[in-house]
C-alpha positions in Angstrom: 2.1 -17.2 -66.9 -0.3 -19.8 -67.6 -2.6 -21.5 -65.2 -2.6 -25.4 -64.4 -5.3 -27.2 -63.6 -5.8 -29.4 -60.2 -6.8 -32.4 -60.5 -7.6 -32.1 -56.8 -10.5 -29.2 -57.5 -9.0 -27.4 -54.3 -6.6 -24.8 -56.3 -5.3 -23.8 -59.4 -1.1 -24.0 -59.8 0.4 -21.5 -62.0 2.4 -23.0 -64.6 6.1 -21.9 -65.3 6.4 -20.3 -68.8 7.9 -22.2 -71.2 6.6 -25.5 -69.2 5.7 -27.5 -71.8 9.1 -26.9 -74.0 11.3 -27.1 -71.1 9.4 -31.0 -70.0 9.4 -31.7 -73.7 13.3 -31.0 -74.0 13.5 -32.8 -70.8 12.4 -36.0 -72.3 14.1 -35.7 -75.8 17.9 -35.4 -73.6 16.5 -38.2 -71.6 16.0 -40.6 -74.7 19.0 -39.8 -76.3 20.9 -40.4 -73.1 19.0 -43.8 -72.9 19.6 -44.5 -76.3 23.5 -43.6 -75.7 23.2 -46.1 -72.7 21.7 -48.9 -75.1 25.0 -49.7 -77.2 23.5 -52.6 -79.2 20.9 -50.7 -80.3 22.7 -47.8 -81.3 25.2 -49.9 -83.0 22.3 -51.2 -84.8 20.7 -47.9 -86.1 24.1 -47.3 -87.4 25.7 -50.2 -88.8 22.7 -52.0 -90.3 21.4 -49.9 -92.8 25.2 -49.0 -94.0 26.1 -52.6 -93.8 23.5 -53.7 -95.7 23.4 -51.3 -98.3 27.1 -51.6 -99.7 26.6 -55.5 -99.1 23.6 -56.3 -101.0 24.9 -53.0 -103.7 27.8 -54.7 -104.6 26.8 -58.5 -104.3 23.1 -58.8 -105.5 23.1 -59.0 -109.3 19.9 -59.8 -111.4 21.8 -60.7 -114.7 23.9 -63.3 -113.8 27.4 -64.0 -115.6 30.6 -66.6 -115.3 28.1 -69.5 -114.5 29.8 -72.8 -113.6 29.7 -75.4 -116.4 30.5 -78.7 -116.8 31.9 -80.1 -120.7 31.3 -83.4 -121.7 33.8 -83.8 -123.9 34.0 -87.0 -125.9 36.8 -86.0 -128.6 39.4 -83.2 -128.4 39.6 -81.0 -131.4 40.2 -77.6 -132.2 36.8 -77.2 -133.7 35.6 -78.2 -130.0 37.8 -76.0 -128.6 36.6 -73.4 -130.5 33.2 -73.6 -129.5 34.1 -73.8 -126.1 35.9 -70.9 -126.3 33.3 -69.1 -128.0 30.6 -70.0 -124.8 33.0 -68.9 -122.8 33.5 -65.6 -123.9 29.7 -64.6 -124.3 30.8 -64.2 -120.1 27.4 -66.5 -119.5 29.5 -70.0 -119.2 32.6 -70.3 -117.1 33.8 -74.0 -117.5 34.7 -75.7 -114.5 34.8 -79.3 -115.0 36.2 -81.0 -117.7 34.4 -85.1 -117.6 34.3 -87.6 -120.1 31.6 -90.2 -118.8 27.8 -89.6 -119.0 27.8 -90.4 -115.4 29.7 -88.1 -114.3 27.8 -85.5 -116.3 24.5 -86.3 -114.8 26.0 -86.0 -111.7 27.3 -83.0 -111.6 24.1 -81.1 -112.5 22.3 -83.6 -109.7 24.3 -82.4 -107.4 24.2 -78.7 -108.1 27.7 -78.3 -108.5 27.3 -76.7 -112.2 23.8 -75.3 -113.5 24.9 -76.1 -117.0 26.3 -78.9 -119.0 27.8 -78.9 -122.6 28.4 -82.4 -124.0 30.2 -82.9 -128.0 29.7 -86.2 -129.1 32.5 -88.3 -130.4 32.8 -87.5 -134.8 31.4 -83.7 -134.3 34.4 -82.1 -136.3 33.7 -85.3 -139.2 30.4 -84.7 -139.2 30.5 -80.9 -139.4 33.3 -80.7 -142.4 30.5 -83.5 -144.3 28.1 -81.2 -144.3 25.7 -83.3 -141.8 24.9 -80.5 -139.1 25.8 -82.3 -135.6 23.8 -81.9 -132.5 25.6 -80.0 -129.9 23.4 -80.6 -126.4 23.7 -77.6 -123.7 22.1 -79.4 -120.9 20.5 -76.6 -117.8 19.7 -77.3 -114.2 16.4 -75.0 -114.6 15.6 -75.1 -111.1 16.8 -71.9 -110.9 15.0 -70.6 -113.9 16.4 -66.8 -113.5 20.0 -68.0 -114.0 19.3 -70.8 -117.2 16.8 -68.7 -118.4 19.1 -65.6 -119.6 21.5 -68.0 -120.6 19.5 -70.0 -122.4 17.6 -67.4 -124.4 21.1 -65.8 -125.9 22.8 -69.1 -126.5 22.2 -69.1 -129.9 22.4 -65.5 -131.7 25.7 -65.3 -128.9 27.5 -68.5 -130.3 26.7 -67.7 -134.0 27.8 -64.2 -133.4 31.2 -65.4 -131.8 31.9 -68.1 -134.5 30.7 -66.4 -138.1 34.0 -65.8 -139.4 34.9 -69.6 -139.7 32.0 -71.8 -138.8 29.2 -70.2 -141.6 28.1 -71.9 -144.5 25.6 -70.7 -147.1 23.7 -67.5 -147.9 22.1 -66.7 -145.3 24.8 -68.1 -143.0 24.2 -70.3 -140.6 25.6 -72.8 -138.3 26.6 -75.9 -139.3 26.0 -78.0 -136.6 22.9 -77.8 -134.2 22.2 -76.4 -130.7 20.0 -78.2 -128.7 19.2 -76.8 -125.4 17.7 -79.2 -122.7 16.0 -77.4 -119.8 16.3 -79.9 -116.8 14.0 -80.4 -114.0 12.1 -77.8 -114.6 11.4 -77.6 -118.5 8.6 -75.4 -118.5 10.8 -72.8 -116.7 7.8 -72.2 -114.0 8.6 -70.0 -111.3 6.6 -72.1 -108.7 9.0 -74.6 -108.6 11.7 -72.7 -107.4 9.6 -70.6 -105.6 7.3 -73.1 -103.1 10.8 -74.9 -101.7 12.4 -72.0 -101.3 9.7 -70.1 -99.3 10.0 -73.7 -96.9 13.7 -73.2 -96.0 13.0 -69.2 -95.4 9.9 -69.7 -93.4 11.2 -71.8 -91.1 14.3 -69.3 -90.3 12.1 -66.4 -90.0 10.1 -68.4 -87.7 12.8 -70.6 -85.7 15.3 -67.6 -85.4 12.3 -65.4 -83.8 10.9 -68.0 -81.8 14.3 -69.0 -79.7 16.3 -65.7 -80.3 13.2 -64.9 -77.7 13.5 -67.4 -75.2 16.2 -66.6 -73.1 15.4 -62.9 -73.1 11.7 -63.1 -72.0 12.8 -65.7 -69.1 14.9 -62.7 -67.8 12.4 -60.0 -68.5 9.9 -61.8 -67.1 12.1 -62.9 -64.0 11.9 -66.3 -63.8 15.8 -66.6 -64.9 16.3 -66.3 -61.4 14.0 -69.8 -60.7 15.6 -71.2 -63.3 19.3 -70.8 -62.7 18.2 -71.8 -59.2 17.7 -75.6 -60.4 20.1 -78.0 -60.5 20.4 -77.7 -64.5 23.6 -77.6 -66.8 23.3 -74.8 -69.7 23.8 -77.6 -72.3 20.3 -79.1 -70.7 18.7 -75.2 -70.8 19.0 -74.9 -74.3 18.5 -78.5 -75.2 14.7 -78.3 -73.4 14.1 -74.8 -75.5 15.5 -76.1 -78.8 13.4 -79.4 -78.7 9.7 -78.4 -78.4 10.2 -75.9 -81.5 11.9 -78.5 -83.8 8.4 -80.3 -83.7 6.7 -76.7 -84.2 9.6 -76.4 -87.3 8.9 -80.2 -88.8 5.1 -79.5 -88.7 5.5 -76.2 -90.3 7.6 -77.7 -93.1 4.9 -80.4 -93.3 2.3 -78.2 -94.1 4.4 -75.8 -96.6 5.3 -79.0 -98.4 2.1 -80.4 -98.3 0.3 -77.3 -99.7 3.3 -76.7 -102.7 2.6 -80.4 -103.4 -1.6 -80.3 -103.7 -2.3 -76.8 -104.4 0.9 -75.8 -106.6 2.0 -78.9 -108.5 5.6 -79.0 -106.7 6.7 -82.9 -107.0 8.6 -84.5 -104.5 10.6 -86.8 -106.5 13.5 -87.9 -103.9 12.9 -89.6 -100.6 10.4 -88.0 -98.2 12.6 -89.6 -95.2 15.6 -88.2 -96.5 14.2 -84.6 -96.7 12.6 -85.1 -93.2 15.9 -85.8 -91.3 17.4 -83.3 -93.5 14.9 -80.5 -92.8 15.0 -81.6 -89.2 18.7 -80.5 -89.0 18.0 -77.7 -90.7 15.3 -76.4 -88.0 17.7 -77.2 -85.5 21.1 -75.3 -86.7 18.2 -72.1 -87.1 17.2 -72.7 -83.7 20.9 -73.0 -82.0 21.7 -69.6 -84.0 18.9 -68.0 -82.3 19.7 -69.4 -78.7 22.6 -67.9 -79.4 21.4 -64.7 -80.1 19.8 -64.8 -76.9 22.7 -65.4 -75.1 23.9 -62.3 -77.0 21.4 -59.4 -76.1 19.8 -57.8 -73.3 15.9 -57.5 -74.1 13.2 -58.6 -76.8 13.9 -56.0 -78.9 17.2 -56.2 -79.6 16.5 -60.2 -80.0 14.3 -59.2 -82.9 16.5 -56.5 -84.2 19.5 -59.0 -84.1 17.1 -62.0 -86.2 16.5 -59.5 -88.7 20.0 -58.5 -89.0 20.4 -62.3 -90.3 17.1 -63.1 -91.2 17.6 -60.1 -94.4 21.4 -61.5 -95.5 19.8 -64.7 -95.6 17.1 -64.3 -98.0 19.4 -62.1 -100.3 23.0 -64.1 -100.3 20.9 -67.2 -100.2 19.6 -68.0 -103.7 16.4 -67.6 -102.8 15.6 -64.0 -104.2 18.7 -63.9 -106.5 21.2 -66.3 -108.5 23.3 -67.3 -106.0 25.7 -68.7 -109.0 25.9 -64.7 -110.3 26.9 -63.1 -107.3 30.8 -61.7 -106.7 33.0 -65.0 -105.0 33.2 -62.7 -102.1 29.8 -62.4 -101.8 29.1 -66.3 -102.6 31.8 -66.8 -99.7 28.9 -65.2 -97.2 26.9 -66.9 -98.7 28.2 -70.4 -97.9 28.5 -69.3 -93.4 24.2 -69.0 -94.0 22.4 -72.1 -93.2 19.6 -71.0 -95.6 22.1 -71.1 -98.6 23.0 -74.7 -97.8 18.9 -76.2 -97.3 17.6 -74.3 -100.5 20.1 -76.8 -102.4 18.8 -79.8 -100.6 15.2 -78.7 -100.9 15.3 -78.0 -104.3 17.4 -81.0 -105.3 15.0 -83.5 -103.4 12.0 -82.2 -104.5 12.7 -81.5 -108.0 15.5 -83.9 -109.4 15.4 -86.5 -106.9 18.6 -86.0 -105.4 20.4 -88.7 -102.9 22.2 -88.1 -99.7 25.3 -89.3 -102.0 24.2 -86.1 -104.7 24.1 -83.7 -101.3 27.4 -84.5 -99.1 28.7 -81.1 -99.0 25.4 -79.3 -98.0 24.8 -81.9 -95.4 28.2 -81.9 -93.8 28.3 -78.1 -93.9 24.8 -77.7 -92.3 26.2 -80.1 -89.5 28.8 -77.8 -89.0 27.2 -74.8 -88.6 24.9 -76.2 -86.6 27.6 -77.7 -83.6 29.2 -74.3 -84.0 25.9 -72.5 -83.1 25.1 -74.8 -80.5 29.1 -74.3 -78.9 28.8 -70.5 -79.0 25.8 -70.8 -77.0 26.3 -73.0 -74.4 29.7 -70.9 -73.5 28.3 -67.7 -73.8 24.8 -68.7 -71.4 24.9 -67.3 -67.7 24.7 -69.1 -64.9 23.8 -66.2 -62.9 22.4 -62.9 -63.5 24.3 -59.7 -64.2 
């Protein structure tokens, strides 16, 4: 048997044997019973890294394929049918819109709705059987140089490939009509630009989620709750006096991301600076509703920050940000679209870059709304008057 010593000086007590396995054991059964107790965290340790990983296996896809296209087709033949055909089966292009005014055309790649546009001119099939090689223009929305680029790059040797059996002329063969490839808004393909807005939209959920995912969860731990539910305040009035002082926090963290891209990256802002403000203000708010309502959801500041990284790591992946959002499964794009991330990269990238209008970004707006008044709904039901 071994000896303990007394902190007291007066007398030695003998140790049991085993004592420092048996306390040790002690505390291990006492964990894992605590552990059982703390259901959100265990469901945590378990679903999250399963979740995640057949998620982001099967969505996440760095060579992206069936890309949404827009034709500008100014005169139906069957030689222009045949070279749409051809694009479409290289699995790059996926033609989704048919238009037939330049307008239009413009539009959609302002807009985002297509990252790639292939207009043939009016007297291509005359021109080709003369002998007088045509242009054919493959316009790109380069913004998201990862998705043009690969594209892009194989659009040539692909097409030729596809169409040698009845479009070659001449030994070597060739084409007989011309590709031109027009990278737009980003010709020199430079990674900054997408880059520098992106990191604005996921900076400011990272930091808005955290910041009011927090809130309600440190009043309790702290125990002023109690003081607070004691006031004569409606829930609706609790979380609008939270939310507030961080969208300032949110529009002044923007302000400097922005303003740093702009003078020490070479991002332009070529669309309205009042438009992206109000824009970017609803974006910071819909963030910080999502995390009130976390806090309405969990029990302590950990699980607040385990929750915000639940959605904070869907968002940068199903996003666009780290990956073509336009090469990810329609399931996965589906995701996608419930993430207010997802929804402010488009606006960021189409204010800054192509100069987009509030016209240009309807859907994104009205969607970001949406989410938003949901977020705020969820969380003004779910707060609690009084304490459990």
């Amino acid at each position: 048997m071994t000896v303990a010593y007394d902190p007291s000086g007066r007398d030695e007590i003998p140790e049991p044997r085993f004592g420092f396995w048996r306390r040790s054991v002690a505390m291990v059964i006492k964990e894992f019973i605590q552990l059982r107790r703390d259901r959100v965290s265990f469901a945590m340790i378990v679903m999250i890294p399963v979740m995640q990983l057949l998620l982001f296996g099967y969505a996440i896809n760095t060579t992206p394929r069936n890309l949404p296209t827009a034709v500008l087709l100014q005169e139906d033949s069957d030689l222009a049918r045949s070279i749409l055909k051809a694009l479409e089966n290289t699995a790059y292009f996926h033609f989704t819109r048919e238009v037939h005014e330049v307008a239009e055309f413009d539009d959609l790649l302002l807009s985002g709705k297509v990252l790639f546009g292939v207009e043939i001119p009016r007297g291509f099939e005359r021109a080709v059987r003369r002998g007088d090689r045509p242009a054919l223009l493959v316009a790109a929305d380069a913004t998201d140089p990862v998705a043009a680029g690969s594209a892009m790059s194989a659009l040539g040797v692909v097409v030729q490939t596809a169409l040698e059996h009845d479009l070659f002329t001449g030994d070597p063969p060739s084409l007989p009509f011309e590709i031109r490839a027009h990278a737009r808004y980003n010709p020199a393909a430079s990674s900054r630009l997408n880059i520098v807005p992106g990191l604005v939209g996921t900076i400011l959920t990272m930091t808005m989620l955290i910041f009011t995912a927090l809130s309600v969860t440190r009043e309790v731990e702290r125990g002023t709750m109690e003081s607070l539910l004691s006031m004569p305040i409606r829930p609706v009035e609790v979380m609008f006096g939270k939310i507030v002082p961080y969208v300032l926090v949110g529009f002044i963290q923007a302000s400097l991301i922005v303003g740093i891209g702009v003078f020490l990256f070479g991002v332009p802002v070529r669309g309205s600076l009042i438009m992206f403000a109000l824009l970017s203000t609803l974006f910071i708010t819909t963030n910080l509703a999502i995390g009130y309502t976390f806090s309405t959801i969990v029990q302590n500041q950990l699980q607040a920050m385990q929750l915000s990284m639940m959605f904070f790591l869907p968002s940068i992946l199903l996003s666009g940000f780290m990956f073509p959002f336009a090469g990810m499964p329609v399931w996965a794009q589906y995701i996608g679209e419930g993430l207010p991330l997802t929804h402010y990269l488009r606006i960021v990238r189409a204010i800054m870059l192509k100069g987009a209008t509030l016209r240009n970004l309807e859907y994104d707006t009205i969607a970001l709304f949406a989410l938003m008044l949901l977020a705020m709904t969820i969380a003004v039901t779910r707060f609690r008057r009084t304490l459990d």
